[in-house]
N, C-alpha and C positions, 0 to 999 in steps of 0.2 A: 156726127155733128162736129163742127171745128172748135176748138180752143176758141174764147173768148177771152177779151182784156182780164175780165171780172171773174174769170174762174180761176181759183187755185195752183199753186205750179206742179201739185201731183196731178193734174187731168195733161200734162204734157209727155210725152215720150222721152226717155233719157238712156243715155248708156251709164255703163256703172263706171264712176271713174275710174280714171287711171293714179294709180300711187307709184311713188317712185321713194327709192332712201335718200335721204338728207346726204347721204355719201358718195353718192352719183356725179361725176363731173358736169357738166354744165355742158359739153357739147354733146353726152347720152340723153338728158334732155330734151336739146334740140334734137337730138333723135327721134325723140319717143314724141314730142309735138307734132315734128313730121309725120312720123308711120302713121298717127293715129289721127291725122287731120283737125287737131285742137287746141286750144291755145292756151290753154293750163290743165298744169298736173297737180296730185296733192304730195306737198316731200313732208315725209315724215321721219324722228330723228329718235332714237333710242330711246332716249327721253320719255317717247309717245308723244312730243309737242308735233303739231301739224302745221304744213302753212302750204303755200299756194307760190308753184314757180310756173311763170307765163313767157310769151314771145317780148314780153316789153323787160322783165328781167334779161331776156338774155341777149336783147339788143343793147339794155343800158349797158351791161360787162362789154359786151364788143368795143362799144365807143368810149369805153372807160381802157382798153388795152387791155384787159384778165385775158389770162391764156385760158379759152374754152375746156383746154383738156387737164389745165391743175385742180381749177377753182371749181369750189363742188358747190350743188345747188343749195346745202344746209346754209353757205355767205351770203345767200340773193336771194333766198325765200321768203317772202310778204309774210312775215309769222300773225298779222291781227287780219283775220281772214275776214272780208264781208262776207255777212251770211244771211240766208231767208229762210223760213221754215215751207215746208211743204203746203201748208195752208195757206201762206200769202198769197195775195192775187197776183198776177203775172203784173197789171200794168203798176202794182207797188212796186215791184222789186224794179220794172224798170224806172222808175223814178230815184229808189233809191241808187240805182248803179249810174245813175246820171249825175247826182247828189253828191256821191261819191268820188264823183270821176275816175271811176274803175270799168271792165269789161266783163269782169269776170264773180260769179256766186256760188259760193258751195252752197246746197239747198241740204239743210239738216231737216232730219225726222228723230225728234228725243235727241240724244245725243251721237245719233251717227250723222255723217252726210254720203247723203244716198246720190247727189250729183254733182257735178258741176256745171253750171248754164251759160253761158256768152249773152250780150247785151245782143247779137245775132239772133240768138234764140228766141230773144222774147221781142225783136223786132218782124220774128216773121209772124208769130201771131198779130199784133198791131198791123200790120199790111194787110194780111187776111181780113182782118175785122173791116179795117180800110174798104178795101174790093168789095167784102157782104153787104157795105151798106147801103139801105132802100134810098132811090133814085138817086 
């Protein structure tokens, strides 16, 4: 049976994120969004603080002039991370990452996060549901 708006974001399939250190220059990043076909990582910094470096951080450095290979992702890390718990419904979170205007949610279970999901993600359910519906 398909994902529905109204089901929870644990009835979705996820990979486990990808983490990277805070110490990481910004174009191993774009590395690792590359190899890994995603569009955020989680950087995390000695600390244990967490935050979230995406294709739109690393486009703002570009056009801001930061040399990709000094400047490390702990400078450009979104450290106030949007988040959803694994029991939100899909079409919440997509409302709040519209709310937002973000692309990106870590989906925490207690205090870990177990994903990260794209505004992608939770539009292909919405399409789906789209297509299911009678006549």
């Amino acid at each position: 049976m398909a994902v529905r708006p109204t089901d929870p974001l644990r009835s979705l399939d996820w990979d486990e994120p990808i983490h990277a250190d805070g110490g990481l220059s910004l174009r191993t990043i774009a590395t690792l969004l590359t190899r890994y076909r995603i569009g955020a990582v989680l950087v995390s910094r000695r600390s244990g603080d967490l935050g979230m470096a995406g294709e739109r951080d690393v486009t703002t450095a570009v056009a801001a002039g930061i040399d990709l290979d000094d400047a490390c992702a702990a400078n450009v890390v979104t450290r106030d991370l949007i988040t959803a718990d694994v029991d939100d419904t899909v079409i919440d979170v997509a409302r709040q990452l519209l709310a937002e205007q973000v692309r990106h949610v870590a989906v925490v279970d207690g205090d870990d996060v177990v994903a990260v999901l794209s505004i992608r993600d939770l539009l292909a359910v919405l399409v789906d549901a789209w297509d299911d519906r009678p006549g």
